[in-house]
C-alpha positions in Angstrom: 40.1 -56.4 31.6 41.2 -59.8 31.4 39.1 -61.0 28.5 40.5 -64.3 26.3 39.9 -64.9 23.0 37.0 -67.1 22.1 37.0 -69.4 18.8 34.1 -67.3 18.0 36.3 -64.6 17.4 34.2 -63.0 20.6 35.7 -62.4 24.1 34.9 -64.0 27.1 35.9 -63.2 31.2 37.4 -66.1 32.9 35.1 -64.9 36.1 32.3 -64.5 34.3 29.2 -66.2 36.4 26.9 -65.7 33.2 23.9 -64.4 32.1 21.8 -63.8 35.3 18.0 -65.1 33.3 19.7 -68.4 31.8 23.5 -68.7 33.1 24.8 -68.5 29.9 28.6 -67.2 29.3 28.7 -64.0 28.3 30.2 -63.2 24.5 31.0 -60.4 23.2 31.3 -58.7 19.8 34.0 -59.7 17.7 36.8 -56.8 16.3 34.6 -56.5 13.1 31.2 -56.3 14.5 33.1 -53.8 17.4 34.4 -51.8 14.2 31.0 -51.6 12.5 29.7 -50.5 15.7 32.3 -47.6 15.8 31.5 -46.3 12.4 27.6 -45.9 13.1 27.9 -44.3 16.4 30.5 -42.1 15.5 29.7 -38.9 16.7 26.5 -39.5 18.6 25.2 -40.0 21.8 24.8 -43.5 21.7 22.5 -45.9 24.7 23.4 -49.7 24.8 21.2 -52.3 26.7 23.2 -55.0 27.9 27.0 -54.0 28.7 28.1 -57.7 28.6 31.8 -57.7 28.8 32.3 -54.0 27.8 34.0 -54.9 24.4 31.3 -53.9 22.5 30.6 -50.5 24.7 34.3 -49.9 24.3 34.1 -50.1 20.4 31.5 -47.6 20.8 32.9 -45.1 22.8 36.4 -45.3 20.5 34.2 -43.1 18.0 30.5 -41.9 19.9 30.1 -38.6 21.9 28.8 -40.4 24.9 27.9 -44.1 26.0 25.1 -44.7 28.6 25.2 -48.3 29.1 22.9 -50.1 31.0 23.1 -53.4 32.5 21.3 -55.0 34.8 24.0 -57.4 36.6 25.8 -56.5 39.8 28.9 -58.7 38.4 29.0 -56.3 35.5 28.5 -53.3 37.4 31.7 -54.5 39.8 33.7 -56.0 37.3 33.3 -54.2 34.3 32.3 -51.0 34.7 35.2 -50.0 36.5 37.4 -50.3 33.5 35.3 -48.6 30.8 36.5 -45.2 28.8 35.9 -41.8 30.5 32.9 -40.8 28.1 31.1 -43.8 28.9 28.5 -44.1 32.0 27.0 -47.1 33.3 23.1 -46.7 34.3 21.1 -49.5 36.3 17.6 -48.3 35.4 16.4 -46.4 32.3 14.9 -43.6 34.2 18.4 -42.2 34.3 18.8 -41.9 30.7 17.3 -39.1 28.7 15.1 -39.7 25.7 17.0 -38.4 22.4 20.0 -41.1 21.9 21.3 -41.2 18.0 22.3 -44.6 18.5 21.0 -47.7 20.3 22.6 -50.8 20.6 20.6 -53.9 21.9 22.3 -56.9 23.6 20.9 -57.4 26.2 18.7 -60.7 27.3 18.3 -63.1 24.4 14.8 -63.8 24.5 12.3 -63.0 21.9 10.0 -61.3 24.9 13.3 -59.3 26.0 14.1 -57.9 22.5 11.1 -56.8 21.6 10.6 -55.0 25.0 14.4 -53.8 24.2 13.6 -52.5 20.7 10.5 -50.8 22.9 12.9 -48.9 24.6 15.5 -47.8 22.0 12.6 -47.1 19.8 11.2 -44.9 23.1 15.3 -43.8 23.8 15.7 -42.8 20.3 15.5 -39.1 18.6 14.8 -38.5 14.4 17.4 -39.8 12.4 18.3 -42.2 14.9 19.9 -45.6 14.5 19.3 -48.6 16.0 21.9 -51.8 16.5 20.6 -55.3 17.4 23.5 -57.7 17.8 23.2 -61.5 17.9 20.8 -61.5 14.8 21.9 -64.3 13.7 19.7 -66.2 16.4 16.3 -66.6 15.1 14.9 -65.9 18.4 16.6 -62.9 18.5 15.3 -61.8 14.8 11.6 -63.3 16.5 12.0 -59.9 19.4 12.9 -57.2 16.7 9.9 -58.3 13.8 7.7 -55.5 15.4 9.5 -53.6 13.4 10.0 -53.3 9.5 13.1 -52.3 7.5 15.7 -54.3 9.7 19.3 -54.3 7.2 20.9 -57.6 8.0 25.1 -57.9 8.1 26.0 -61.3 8.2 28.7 -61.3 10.6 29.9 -64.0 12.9 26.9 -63.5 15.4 25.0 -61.0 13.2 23.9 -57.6 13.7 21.0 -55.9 12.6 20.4 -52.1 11.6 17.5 -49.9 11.6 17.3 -46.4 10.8 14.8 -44.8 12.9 
């Protein structure tokens, strides 16, 4: 991949023609939020809406059984996906996913409407004992998608991720 650093501590893809609903670069995780990533999937079968930049579906496949990331973009799909680890499978629709994930990371689209139909999804995507990973918490329009559910564990990290066991 040719990702740069970002003063964020994030990568970003020189190429990268953004977001397709608002344009917007794409960021990814940073190493720490990537690391705490690794140590909750580890060992599961883990689904992640919104590939991005692949850093953070990378992170996750260092540690998880299997990665089923979905994405929606055709630039991620040719760019990306290409590049990712052997145990991880990129997915353009849902239907191709089974239902009983033990992990589900949302980053996807950023808008309160998107997230809560995202955490709609990982909720339906997600077997007992489950966890589910919301990254970007740190927006409150972000935190505005995920209040349909309760008992949301908040790590203040750089862009924030969110934690709910399910």
């Amino acid at each position: 991949m040719s990702l740069q650093p970002h003063h964020t501590g994030s990568f970003e893809h020189p190429d990268d023609p953004g977001e397709p609903t608002t344009g917007d670069p794409r960021l990814s995780v940073t190493a720490l939020e990537g690391q705490i990533l690794a140590a909750l999937v580890a060992g599961r079968m883990v689904l992640e809406i919104g590939t991005g930049l692949g850093v953070s579906t990378a992170a996750m496949a260092a540690t998880a059984k299997h990665v089923a990331t979905y994405d929606i973009d055709a630039w991620v799909h040719d760019t990306i996906w290409p590049d990712l680890p052997d145990n991880v499978v990129g997915v353009k629709s849902l239907d191709d996913v089974g239902r009983a994930f033990g992990a589900v990371f949302i980053d996807g689209d950023h808008s309160a409407e998107a997230v809560d139909r995202d955490l709609g999804v990982a909720i339906e995507h997600s077997d007992v004992g489950s966890v589910i990973i919301a990254h970007d918490t740190a927006s409150l329009v972000v935190r505005e998608g995920l209040a349909a559910s309760s008992g949301w564990h908040w790590v203040d990290t750089t862009h924030g991720l969110g934690v709910l066991w399910v």
